[in-house]
FISE-768159 format. One record per residue (C-alpha): residue number from 1; x, y, z. Coordinates in Angstrom, 3 decimals. Example, Ala and Ser with C-alpha at 12.3 -4.5 7.8 and 13.67 -1.06 7.14 Angstrom:
+-----+----------+----------+----------+
|   n |        u |        v |        w |
+-----+----------+----------+----------+
|   1 |   12.300 |   -4.500 |    7.800 |
|   2 |   13.670 |   -1.060 |    7.140 |
+-----+----------+----------+----------+
//
This chain:
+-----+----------+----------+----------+
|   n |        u |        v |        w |
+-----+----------+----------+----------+
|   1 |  -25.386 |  -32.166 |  -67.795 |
|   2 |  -28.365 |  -29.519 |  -66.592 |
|   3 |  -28.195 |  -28.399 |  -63.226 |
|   4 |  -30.390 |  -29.675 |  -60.347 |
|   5 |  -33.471 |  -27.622 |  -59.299 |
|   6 |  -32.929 |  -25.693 |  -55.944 |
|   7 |  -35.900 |  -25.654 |  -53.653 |
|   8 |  -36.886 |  -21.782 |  -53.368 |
|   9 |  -37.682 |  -22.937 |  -49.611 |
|  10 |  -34.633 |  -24.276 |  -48.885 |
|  11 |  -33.335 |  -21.218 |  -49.697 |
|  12 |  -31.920 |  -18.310 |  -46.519 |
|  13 |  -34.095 |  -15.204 |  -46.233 |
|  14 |  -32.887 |  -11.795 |  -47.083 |
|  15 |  -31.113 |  -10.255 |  -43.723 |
|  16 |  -30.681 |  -13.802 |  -42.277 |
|  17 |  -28.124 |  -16.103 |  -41.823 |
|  18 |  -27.752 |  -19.364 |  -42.191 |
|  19 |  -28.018 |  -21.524 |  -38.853 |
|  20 |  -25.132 |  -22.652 |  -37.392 |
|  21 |  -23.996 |  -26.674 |  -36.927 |
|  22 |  -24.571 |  -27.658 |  -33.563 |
|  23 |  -20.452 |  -27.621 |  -32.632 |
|  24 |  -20.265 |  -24.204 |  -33.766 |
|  25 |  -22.910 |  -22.639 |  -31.905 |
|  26 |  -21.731 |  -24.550 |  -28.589 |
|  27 |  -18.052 |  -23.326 |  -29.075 |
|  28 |  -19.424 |  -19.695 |  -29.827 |
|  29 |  -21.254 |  -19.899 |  -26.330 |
|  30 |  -18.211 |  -21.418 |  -24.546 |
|  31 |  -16.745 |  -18.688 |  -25.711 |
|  32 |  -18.779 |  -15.801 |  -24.781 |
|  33 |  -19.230 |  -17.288 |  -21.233 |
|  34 |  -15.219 |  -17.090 |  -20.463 |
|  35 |  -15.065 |  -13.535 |  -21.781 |
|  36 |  -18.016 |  -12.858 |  -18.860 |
|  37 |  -16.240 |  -14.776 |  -16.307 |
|  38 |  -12.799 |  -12.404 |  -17.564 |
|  39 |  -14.712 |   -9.597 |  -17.280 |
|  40 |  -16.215 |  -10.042 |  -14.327 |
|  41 |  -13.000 |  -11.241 |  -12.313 |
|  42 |  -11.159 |   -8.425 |  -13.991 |
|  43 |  -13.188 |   -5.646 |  -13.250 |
|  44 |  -14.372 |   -3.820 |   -9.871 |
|  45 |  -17.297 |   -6.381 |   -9.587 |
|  46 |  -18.349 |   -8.772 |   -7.267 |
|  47 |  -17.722 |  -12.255 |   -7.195 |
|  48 |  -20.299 |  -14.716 |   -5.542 |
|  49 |  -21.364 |  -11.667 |   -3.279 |
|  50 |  -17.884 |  -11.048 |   -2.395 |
|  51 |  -15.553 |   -8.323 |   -3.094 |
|  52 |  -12.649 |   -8.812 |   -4.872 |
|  53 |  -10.126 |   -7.769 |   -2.081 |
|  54 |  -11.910 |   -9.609 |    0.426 |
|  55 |  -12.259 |  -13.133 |   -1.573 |
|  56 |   -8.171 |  -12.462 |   -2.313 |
|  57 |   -7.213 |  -11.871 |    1.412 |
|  58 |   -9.546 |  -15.472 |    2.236 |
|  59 |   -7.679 |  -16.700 |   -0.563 |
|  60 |   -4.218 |  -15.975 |    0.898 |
|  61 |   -5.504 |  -16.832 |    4.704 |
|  62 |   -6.834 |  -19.996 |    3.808 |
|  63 |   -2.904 |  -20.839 |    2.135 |
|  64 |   -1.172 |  -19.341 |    5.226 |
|  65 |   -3.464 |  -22.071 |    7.299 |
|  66 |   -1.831 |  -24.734 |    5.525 |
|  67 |    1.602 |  -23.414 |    6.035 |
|  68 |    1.334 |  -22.524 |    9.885 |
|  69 |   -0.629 |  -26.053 |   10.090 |
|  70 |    2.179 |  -27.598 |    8.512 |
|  71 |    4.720 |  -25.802 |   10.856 |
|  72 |    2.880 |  -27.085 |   13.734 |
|  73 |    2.213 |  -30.522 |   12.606 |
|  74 |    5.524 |  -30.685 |   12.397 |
|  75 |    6.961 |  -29.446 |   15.514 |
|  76 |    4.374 |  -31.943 |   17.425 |
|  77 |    6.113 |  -34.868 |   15.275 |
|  78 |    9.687 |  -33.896 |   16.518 |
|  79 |    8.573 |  -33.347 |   20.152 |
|  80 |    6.636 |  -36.313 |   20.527 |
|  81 |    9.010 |  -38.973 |   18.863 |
|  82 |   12.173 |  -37.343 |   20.343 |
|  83 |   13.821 |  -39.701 |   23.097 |
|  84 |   15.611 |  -36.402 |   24.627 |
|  85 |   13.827 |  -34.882 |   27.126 |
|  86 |   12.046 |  -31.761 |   26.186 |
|  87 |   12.802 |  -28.316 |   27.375 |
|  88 |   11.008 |  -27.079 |   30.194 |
|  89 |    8.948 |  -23.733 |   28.652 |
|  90 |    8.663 |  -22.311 |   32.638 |
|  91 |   12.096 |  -22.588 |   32.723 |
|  92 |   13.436 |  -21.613 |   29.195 |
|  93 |   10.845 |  -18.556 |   29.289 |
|  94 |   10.828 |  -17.644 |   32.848 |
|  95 |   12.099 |  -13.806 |   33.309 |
|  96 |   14.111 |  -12.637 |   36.240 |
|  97 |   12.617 |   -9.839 |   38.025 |
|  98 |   14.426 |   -8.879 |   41.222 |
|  99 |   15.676 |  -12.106 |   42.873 |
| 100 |   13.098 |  -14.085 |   41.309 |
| 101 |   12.708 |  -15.905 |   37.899 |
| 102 |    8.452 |  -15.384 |   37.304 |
| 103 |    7.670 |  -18.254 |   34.589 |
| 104 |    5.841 |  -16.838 |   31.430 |
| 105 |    5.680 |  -13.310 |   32.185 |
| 106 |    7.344 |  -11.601 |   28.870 |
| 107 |    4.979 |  -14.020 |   27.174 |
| 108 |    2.076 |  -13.424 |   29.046 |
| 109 |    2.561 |   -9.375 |   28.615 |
| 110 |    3.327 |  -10.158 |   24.820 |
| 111 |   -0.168 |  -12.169 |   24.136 |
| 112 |   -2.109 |   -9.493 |   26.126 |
| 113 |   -1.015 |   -6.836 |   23.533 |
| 114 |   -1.693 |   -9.186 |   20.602 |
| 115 |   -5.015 |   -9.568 |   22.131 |
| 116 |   -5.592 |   -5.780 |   23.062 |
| 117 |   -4.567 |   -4.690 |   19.204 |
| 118 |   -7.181 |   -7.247 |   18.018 |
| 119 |   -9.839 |   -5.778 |   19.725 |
| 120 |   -8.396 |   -2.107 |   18.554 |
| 121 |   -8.796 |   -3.681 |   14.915 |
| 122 |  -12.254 |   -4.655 |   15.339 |
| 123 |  -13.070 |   -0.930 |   16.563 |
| 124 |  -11.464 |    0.485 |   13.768 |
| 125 |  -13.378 |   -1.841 |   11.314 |
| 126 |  -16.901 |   -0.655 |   12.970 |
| 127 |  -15.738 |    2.845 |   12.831 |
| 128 |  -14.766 |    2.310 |    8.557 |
| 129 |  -18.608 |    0.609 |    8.676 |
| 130 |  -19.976 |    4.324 |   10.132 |
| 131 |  -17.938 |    6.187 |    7.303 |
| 132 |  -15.888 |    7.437 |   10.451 |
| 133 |  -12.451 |    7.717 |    8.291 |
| 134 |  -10.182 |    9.645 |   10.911 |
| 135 |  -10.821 |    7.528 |   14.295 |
| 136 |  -10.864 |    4.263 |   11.970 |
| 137 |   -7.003 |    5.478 |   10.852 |
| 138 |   -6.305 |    6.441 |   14.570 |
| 139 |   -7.118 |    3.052 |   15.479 |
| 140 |   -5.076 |    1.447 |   13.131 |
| 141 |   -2.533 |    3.246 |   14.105 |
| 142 |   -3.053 |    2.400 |   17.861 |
| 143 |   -2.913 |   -1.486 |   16.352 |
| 144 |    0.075 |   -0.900 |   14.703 |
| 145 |    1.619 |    0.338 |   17.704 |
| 146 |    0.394 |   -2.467 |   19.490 |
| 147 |    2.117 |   -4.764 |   16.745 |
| 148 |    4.997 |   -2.777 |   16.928 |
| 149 |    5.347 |   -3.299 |   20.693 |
| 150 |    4.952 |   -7.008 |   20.140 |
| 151 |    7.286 |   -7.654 |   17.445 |
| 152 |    9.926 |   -5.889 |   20.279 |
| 153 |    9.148 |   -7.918 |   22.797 |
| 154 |    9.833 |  -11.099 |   20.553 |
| 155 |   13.288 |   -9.729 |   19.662 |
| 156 |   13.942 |   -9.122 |   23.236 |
| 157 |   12.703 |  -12.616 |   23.888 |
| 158 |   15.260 |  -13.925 |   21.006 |
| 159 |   18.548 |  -12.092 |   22.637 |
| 160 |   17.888 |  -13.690 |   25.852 |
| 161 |   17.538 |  -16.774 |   24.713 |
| 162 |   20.886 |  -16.439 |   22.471 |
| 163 |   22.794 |  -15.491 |   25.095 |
| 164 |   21.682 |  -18.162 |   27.198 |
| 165 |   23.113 |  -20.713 |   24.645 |
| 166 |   20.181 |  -21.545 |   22.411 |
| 167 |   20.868 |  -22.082 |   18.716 |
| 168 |   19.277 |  -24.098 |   16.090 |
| 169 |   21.432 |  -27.022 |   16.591 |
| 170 |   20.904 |  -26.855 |   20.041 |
| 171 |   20.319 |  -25.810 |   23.540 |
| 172 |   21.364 |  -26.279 |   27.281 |
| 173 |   17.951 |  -27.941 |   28.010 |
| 174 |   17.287 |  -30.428 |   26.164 |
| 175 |   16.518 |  -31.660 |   22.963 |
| 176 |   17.915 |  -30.222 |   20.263 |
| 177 |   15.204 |  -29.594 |   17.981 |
| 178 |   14.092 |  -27.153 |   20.312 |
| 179 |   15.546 |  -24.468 |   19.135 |
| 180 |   15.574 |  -24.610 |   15.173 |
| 181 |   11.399 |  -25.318 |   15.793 |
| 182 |   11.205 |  -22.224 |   17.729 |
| 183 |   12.620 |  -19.698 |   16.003 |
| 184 |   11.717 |  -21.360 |   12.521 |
| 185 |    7.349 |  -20.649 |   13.982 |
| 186 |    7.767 |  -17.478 |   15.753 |
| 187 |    9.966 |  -15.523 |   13.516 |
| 188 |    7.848 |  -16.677 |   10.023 |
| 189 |    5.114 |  -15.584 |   12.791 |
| 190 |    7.161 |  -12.272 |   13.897 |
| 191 |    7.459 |  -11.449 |   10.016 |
| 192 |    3.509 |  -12.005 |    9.322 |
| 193 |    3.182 |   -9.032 |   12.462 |
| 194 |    5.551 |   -6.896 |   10.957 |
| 195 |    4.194 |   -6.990 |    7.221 |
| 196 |    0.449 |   -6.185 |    9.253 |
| 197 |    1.986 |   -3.152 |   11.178 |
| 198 |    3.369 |   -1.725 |    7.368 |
| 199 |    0.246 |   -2.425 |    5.977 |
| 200 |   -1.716 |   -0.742 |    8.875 |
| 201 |    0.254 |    2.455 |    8.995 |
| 202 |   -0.030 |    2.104 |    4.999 |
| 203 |   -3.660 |    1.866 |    4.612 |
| 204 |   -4.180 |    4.636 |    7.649 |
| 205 |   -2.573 |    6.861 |    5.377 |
| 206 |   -4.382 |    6.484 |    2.719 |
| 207 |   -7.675 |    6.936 |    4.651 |
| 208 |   -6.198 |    9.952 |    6.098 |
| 209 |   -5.468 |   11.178 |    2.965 |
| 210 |   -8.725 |   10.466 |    1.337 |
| 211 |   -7.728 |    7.727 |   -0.902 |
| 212 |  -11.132 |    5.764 |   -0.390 |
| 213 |  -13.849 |    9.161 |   -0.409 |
| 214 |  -14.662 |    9.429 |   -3.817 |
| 215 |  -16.552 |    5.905 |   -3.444 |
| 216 |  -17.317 |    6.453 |    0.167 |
| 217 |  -16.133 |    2.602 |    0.403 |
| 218 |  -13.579 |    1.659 |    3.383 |
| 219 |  -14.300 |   -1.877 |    3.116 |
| 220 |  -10.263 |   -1.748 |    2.910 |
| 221 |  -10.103 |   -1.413 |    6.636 |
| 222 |  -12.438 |   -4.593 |    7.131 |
| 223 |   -9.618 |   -6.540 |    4.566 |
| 224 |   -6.323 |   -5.473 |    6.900 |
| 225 |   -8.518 |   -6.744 |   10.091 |
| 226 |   -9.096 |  -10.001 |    8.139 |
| 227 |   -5.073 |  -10.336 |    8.102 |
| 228 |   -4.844 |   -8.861 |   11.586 |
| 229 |   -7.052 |  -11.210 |   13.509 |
| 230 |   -5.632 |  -14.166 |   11.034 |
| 231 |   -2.397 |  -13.214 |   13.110 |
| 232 |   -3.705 |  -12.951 |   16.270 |
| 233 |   -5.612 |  -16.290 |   15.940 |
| 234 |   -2.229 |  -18.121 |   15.001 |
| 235 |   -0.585 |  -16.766 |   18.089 |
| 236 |   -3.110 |  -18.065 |   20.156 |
| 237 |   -1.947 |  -21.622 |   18.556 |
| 238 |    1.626 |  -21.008 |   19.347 |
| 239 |    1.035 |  -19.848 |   22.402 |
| 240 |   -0.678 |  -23.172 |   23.490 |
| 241 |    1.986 |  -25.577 |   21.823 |
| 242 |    5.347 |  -23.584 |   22.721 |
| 243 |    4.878 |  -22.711 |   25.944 |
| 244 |    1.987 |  -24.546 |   27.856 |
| 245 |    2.590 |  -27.986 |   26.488 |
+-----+----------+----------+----------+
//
């Protein structure tokens, strides 16, 4: 049997190749686009006009929302459909100065500082904007004093209320839910301010140090405030459900 002619046109070019079938060519682009996206998330690019750290830290705010939302969801549920009465919070956080109990005060003083340190945060942040490395540390280190003096106050606020009888499982007030709500929100709320005063006093450091001037880029000072005033903001939530409602 004799072979069948070829058609010399049907035939690939020298230094060509063949095309590809349709599936083949698709996969290879599929391909080459998730390297790019690797590469780009991987790398010390920017994402969507965002910087890696600060996409992250909105990342991990937007998840702590949901947990601190869920926390206070939570302890409206139990207050509202318990048929104890509820504590009184002027009575429960009043502090005895003198011959007097003055409702609120330790908590007033305590959101005044939390306040104070945010506005330290946001002058540290402008300063890191300026290229202004040394009062941008010194203010973070002010903060973190601030949320040093804070997370005190809220263990002083804890031993009083131990050793006037309340516990998780209860309380001389009232309901008993009271107490395992309270100390459940503030302390996972205590131990977001503490992990902001090690990473202030951290990152302070490092700008001190000169960590950040080979790129002249302290855009990490702007991240930390991101967490800081997260934390602030949340306290301002707990301050209105614990003790004003």
């Amino acid at each position: 049997m004799s072979a069948l002619p070829i058609d010399p046109a049907a035939r690939p070019e020298a230094g060509t190749t063949a095309p590809q079938p349709p599936a083949a060519a698709a996969d290879a682009t599929g391909a080459a686009g998730w390297r790019g996206f690797v590469a780009d998330w991987s790398s010390d690019r920017q994402a969507f006009q965002v910087s890696w750290g600060k996409a992250m830290m909105w990342i991990f705010l937007l998840s702590d929302t949901f947990i601190f939302g869920s926390f206070l969801t939570g302890y409206m549920t139990v207050r509202m459909s318990t048929t104890v009465p509820w504590p009184n919070p002027s009575e429960v956080f009043a502090l005895h100065v003198g011959a007097t109990n003055v409702p609120l005060l330790l908590i007033a003083i305590m959101t005044f500082v939390l306040i104070t340190s945010s506005g330290t945060m946001a002058m540290a942040v402008n300063c890191a904007y300026s290229r202004d490395k040394r009062n941008a540390a010194r203010l973070m280190v002010i903060t973190a004093a601030f949320g040093a003096l804070f997370v005190g106050m809220q263990a002083f606020e804890w031993t009083k209320l131990i050793a006037d009888g309340v516990r998780p499982w209860g309380n001389p007030w009232g309901a008993a839910q009271f107490g395992s709500s309270f100390f459940m929100i503030t302390g996972f709320h205590g131990l977001h301010v503490s992990g902001g005063v090690v990473l202030l006093l951290l990152f302070a450091r490092k700008l001190v140090r000169g960590d950040y001037d080979r790129k002249a880029n302290y855009q990490i000072v702007e991240v930390v405030g991101l967490y800081w005033h997260f934390v602030d903001l949340v306290w301002v939530f707990i301050f209105a459900f614990f003790y004003l409602w």
